[in-house]
N, C-alpha and C positions, 0 to 999 in steps of 0.2 A: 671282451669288448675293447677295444679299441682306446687309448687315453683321447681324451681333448689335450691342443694346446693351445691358446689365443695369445694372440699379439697386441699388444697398445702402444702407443710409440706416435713421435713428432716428428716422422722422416718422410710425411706426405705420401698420397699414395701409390704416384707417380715416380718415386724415388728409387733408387738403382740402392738403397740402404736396407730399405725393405725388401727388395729379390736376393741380397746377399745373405742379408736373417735369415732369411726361408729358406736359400739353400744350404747355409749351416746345417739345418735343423733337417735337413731331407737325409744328412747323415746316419740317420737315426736307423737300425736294425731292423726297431721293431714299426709294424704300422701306427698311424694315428691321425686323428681330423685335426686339423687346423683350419682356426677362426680366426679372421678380422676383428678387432674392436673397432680399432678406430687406429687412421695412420695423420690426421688431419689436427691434433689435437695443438693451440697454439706453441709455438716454438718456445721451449723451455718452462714451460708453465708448468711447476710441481704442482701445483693448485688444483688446476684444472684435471693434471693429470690424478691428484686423489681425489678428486669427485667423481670420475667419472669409473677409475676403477673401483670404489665404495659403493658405486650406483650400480652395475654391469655386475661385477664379477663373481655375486653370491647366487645370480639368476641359473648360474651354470651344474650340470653336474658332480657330485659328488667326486674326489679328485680329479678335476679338471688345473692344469699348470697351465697358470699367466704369465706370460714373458711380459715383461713393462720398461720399455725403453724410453724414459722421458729423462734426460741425464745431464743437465746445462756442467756438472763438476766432473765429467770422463777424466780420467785418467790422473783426479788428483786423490786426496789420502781419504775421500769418503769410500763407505766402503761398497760390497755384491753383498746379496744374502739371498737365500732358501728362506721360504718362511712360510710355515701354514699357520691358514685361521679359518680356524671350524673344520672344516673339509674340502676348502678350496688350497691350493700352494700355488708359489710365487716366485720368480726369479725376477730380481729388481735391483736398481740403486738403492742403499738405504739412504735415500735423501727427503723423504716425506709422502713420494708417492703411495703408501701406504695408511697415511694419516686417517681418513673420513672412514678407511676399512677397519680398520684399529679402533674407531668409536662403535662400529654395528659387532663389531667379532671380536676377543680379545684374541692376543697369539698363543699356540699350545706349543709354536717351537719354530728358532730360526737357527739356520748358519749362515758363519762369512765365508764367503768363496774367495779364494786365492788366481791372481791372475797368473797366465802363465808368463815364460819372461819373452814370446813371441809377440804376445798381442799385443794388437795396437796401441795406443795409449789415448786414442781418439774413437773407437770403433769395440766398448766391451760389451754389447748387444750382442754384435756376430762372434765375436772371439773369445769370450766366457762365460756369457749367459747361455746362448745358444749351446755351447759345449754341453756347459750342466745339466741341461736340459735334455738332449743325449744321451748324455750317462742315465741321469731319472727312467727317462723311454727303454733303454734298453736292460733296465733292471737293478741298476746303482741302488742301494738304499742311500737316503737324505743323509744319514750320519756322515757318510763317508767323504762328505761333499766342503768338508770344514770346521772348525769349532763352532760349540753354540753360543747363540748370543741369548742375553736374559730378557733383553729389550731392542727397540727399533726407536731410529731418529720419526719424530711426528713435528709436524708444522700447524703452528699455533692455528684453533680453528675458529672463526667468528661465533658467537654465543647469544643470541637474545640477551635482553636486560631489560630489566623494570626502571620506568626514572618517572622522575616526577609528572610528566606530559602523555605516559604509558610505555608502551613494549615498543623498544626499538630494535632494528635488526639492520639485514643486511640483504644485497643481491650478493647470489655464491656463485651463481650459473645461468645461464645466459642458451639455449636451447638453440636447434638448427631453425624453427621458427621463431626464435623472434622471442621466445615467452623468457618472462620472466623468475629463476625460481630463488626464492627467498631462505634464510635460517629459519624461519618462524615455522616449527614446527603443528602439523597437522593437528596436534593437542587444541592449539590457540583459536581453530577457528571460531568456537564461540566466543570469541572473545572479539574478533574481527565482525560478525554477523551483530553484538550486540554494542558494536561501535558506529555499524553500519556504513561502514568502509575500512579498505588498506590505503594509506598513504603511500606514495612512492615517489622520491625525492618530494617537488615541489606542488605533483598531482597526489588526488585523492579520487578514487576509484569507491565508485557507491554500488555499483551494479556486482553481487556476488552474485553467484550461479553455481550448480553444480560439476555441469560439463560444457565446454566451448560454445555446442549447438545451443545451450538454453537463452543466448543472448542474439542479436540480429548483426549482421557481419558487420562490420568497424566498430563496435562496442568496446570500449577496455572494462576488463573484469577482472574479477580476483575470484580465485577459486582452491580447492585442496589439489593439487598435483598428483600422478600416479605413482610419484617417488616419497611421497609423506613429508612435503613441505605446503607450504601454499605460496601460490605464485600469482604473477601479475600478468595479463594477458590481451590481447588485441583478435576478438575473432575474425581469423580470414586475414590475419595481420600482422603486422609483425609491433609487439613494446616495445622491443627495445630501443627500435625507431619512433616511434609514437610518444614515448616517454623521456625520450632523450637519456637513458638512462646505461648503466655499465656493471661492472662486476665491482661490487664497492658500494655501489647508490644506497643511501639509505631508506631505510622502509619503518612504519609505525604503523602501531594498534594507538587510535586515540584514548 
């Protein structure tokens, strides 16, 4: 069967950066499918970019390689790596985009890839990672691809906390509609149900529900997410317009 390869990356998707990736990677010998994640992700956002490959990337087949081009440090002394976790592998910057995967999977094994002394020093998506990836497809084993490392750079990640006033959190993510999703994990919602609301900055949200429909459209609700957070929501709506709110805003269990 055939590998998977997917793509995630801030080069839009309109981007002449992203047909240069792909056609690196069409170099490749052997067949293989290639997936879109996402090419829209904001520009330079490590953040966004490890939420969304932490969210995304375990859905996938059993060795399926993620290329993850989110990389605001190209061509300075941070470093490339290989890196599996669990049964998924990776070719990335080791600059955090790995962080939120790193909390669901630990790592069983990384290397640093060496650039070659051609590549660009702006462009190691198409001209190292893409390579590596190459090599992998057409039968490289991972060893050979550079020393190992013991560990990976992770970017510090927001955490609930108990204070005197209750559980406060955080918005992490910010959805193509509008919803809002929170750190407070799926655990707390009794804890939100027997507060009988989520707070979010300056509003307090009373109407929880199970799913979207259970509420009448421009309702804002609070609810468990399908990603095991609970989120803050606007049926037929968009929060984060509604709420005035951003990746940052703060959120509470009374």
């Amino acid at each position: 069967m055939p590998r998977i390869v997917t793509l995630t990356t801030d080069f839009g998707t309109g981007s002449g950066y992203t047909a240069e990736l792909k056609g690196r990677l069409l170099h490749a010998r052997a067949p293989f499918t290639l997936v879109d994640i996402a090419h829209d992700l904001p520009p330079h956002d490590i953040r966004a970019a490890a939420w969304l490959v932490g969210q995304a990337c375990f859905a996938f087949p059993p060795d399926t390689l993620h290329i993850v081009v989110v990389d605001p440090g190209v061509g300075t002394a941070r470093r490339l790596v290989w890196a599996r976790l669990g049964d998924q592998e990776f070719l990335c910057p080791d600059n955090g985009v790995l962080s939120h995967a790193l909390r669901r999977t630990p790592l069983a094994e990384a290397r640093m890839l060496g650039a070659a002394a051609s590549a660009s020093a702006t462009f190691h998506g198409r001209d190292v990672l893409a390579p590596a990836a190459v090599r992998l497809l057409d039968g490289d084993r991972p060893d050979l691809l550079g020393p190992p490392l013991a560990s990976l750079t992770s970017i510090a990640w927001p955490a609930p906390r108990e204070t005197a006033a209750g559980i406060e959190g955080e918005i992490i993510h910010i959805d193509t509609f509008g919803n809002l999703v929170t750190n407070l994990p799926a655990a707390l919602w009794p804890r939100v149900e027997a507060a009988g609301g989520l707070v979010v900055g300056p509003h307090r949200l009373t109407t929880l529900v199970r799913t979207y429909g259970d509420a009448a459209p421009g309702t804002a609700v609070a609810l468990v997410g399908s990603q095991g957070f609970i989120e803050a929501a606007v049926v037929e709506g968009r929060a984060a317009d509604r709420l005035a709110a951003h990746v940052g805003t703060r959120v509470g269990i009374p």
